[in-house]
N, C-alpha and C positions, 0 to 999 in steps of 0.2 A: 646656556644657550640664550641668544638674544632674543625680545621680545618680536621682532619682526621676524628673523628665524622662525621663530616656532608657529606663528601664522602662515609664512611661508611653505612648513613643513605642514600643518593642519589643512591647509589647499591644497593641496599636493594629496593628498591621502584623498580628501573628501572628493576632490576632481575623477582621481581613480574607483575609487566606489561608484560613485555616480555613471562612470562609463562600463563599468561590470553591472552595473542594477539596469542601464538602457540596453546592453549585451544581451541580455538576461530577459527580458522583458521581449525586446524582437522575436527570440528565439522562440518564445514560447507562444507569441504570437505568429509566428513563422512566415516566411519568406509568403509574397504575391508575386503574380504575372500576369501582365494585360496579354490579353488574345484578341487577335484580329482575325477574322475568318473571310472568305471568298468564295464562291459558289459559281461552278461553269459548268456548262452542258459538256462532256465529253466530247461528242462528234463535231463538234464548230467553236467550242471554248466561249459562247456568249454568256454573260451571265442569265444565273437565278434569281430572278425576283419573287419576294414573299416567300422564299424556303423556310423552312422551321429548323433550327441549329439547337438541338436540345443536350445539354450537358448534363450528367451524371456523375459523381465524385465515385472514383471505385476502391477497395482497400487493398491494403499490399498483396491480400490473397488472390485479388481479382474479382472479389463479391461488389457489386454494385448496391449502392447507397440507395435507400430510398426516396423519392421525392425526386429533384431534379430543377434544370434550370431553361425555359425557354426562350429564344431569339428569334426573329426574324431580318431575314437578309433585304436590305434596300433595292434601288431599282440597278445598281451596279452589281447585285450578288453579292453585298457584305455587310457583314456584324461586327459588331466587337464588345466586348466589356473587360474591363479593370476589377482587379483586387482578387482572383484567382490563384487559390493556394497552389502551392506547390508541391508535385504528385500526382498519381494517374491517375487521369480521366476519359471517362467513356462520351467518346460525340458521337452524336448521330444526325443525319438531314436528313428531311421528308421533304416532298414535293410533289404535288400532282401530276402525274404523267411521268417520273422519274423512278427505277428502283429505292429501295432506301438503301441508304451509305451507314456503316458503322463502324468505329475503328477507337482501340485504345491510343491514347498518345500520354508517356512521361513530361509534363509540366515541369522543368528544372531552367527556365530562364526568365528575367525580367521581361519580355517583348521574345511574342512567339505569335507571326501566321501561319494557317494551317488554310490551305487550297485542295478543294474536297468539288473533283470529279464525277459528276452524274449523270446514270446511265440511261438508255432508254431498257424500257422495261424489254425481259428476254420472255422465250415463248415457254408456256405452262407445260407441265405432264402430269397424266390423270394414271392412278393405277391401276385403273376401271377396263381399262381396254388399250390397245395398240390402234394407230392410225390405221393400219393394213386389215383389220377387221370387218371393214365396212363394205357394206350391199357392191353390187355393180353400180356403176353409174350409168347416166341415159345413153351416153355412145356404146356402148357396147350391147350387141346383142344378147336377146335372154333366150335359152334353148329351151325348147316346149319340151315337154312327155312324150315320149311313143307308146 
């Protein structure tokens, strides 16, 4: 084998290696995705401003991770951040005046928005009592004793 051969042939190999160890190396470092998020009122679609978009990493069992990561939405209702593993994650929004929203979503792309509808808060129930419980009110007359 000639002398240039065999350099030819030692590149060749080491080129390869080098593309199996950066192979090798991403994977282990594993795949990100930038998330872009949006935030709108339900009843008119305007946006949230100053919501709180808190992410939570959860594991394949569905246990959620301790710790967590928080955002807040601009004056258009949106966030974003980069470098987001891929895999499921628990979002949730908070907002003043708004119920809270929560939802897992699988992470498995390069560029992923998520548009997350908010509600006006719904009415409470007490286990204390039923509405229909309550006294007379002043329109109606009160029947005395005989």
């Amino acid at each position: 084998m000639s002398k240039s051969a065999l350099i030819a042939t030692v590149a060749v190999i080491g080129l390869g290696l080098g593309v199996v160890i950066f192979a090798t190396a991403q994977e282990d470092e594993g795949l990100m995705s930038d998330l872009r998020f949006v935030v709108l009122k339900d009843y008119n679609g305007k946006p949230v401003r100053n919501a709180a978009v808190v992410l939570h990493p959860v594991s394949r069992k569905g246990k959620q991770a301790k710790g967590g990561l928080e955002l807040k939405t601009d004056n258009d209702g949106r966030t974003n951040i980069d470098g987001i593993p891929y895999g499921p994650l628990r979002v949730q929004v908070l907002a003043p005046g708004f119920q809270t929203f929560g939802e897992d979503y699988e992470i498995n792309k390069p560029a992923l928005e998520i548009t997350v509808k908010l509600k006006r808060p719904g009415g409470q129930y007490s286990s204390y009592g039923n509405s229909d419980d309550k006294k007379t009110d002043d329109k109606t007359p009160e029947q005395k004793p005989q």
